[in-house]
C-alpha positions in Angstrom: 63.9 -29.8 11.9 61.1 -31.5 14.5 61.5 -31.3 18.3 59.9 -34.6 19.7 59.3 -35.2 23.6 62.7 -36.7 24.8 61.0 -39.2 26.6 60.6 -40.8 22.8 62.8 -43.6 22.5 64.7 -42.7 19.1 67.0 -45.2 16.9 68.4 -43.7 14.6 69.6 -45.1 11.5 72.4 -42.5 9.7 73.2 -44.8 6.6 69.4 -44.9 5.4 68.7 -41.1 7.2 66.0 -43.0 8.9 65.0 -42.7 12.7 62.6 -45.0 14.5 60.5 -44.0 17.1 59.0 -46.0 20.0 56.1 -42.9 21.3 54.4 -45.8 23.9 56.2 -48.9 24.5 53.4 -50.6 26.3 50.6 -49.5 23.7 53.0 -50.5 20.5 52.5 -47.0 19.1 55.4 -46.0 16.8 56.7 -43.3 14.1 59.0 -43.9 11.8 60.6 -41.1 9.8 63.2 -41.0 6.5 64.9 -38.6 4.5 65.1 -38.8 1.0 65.9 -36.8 -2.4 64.2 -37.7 -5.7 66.1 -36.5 -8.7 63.8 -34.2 -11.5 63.6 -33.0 -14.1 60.6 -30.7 -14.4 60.2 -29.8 -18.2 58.4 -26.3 -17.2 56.4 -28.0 -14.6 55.4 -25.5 -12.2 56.3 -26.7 -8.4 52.7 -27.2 -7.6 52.3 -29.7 -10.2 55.9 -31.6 -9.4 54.4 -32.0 -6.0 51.1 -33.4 -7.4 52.6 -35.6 -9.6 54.9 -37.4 -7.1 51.7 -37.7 -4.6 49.5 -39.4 -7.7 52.7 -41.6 -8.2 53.4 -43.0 -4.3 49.3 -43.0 -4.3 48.5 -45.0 -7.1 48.4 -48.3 -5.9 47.4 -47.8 -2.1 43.9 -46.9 -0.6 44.2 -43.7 1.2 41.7 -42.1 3.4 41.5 -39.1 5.0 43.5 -37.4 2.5 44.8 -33.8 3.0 47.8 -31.4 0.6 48.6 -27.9 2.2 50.9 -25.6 0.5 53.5 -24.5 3.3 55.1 -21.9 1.3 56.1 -21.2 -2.1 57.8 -24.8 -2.5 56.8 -26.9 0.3 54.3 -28.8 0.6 52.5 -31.2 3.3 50.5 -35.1 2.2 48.9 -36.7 4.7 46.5 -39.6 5.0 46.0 -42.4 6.6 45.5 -46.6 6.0 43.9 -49.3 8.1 46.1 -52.7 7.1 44.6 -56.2 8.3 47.4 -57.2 10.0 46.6 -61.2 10.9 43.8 -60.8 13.8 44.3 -57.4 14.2 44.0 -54.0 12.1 46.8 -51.3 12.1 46.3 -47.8 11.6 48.7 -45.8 9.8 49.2 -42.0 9.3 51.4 -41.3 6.6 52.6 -37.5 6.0 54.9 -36.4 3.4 57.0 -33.2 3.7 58.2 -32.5 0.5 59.8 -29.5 -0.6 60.6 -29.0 -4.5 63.6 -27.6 -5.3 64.8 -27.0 -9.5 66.3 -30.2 -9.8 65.0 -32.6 -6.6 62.6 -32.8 -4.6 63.3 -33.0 -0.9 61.3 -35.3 1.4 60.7 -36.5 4.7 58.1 -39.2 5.0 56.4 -39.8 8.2 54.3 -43.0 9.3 52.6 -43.4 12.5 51.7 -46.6 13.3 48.6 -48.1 16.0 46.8 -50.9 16.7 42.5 -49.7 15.9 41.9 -51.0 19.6 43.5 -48.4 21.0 42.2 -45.5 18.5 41.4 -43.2 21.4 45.0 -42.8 23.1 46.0 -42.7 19.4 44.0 -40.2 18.0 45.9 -37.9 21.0 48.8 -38.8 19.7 48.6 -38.4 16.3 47.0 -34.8 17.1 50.3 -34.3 18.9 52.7 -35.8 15.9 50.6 -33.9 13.2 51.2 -30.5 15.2 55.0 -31.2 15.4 55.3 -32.1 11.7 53.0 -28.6 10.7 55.5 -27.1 12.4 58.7 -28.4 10.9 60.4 -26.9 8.3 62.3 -28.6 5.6 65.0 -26.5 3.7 
């Protein structure tokens, strides 16, 4: 569970468990979040190397900077990174964090992506600060 600020404009999205968030209307800042299970099967992996193996696989192809994996107890697990994207004229900054929690036979995720325009890095360095404080803090069960 994550408490967000209620003055976050949420739409939420129950038939692909995925809520979109509009953080600063007049900025363009936003945070989407989903929920999703991925079926296992971990041929005496341990958990710690389930979890690695699904970051190398959603990794693979992308170019991730700032990248960061804390243990958050004995099988969850917090990803985070972030992406610049040229986006026509302009370049889009994206933090990405993955809650995953491994679980015998799936492994339960929420994905997080908070999105920016690079002009306005300052105001969205604050609230990324804020957003990666709230997800630290969230449990997934």
């Amino acid at each position: 569970e994550i408490f967000l600020p209620k003055r976050w404009k949420k739409i939420e999205n129950s038939s692909s468990k995925s809520v979109a968030i509009n953080v600063d209307s007049t900025r363009n800042f936003n945070l989407l979040f989903e929920y999703f299970d991925i079926k296992i099967n971990q041929d005496n992996e341990n958990r710690d190397q389930v979890a690695t193996n699904f970051i190398n696989e959603i990794t693979r192809d992308v170019s991730v900077e700032g990248q960061s994996l804390e243990k958050a107890g004995e099988d969850n697990y917090l990803f985070s990174f972030y992406t610049i994207e040229n986006n026509r004229d302009e370049k889009i900054k994206n933090h990405i964090w993955y809650r995953i929690c491994v679980k015998e036979s799936y492994i339960k995720i929420v994905s997080f992506i908070f999105t920016y325009k690079i002009e306005f890095n300052n105001i969205g360095t604050l609230y990324y600060n804020k957003i990666n404080d709230l997800i630290k803090s969230a449990e997934l069960n």
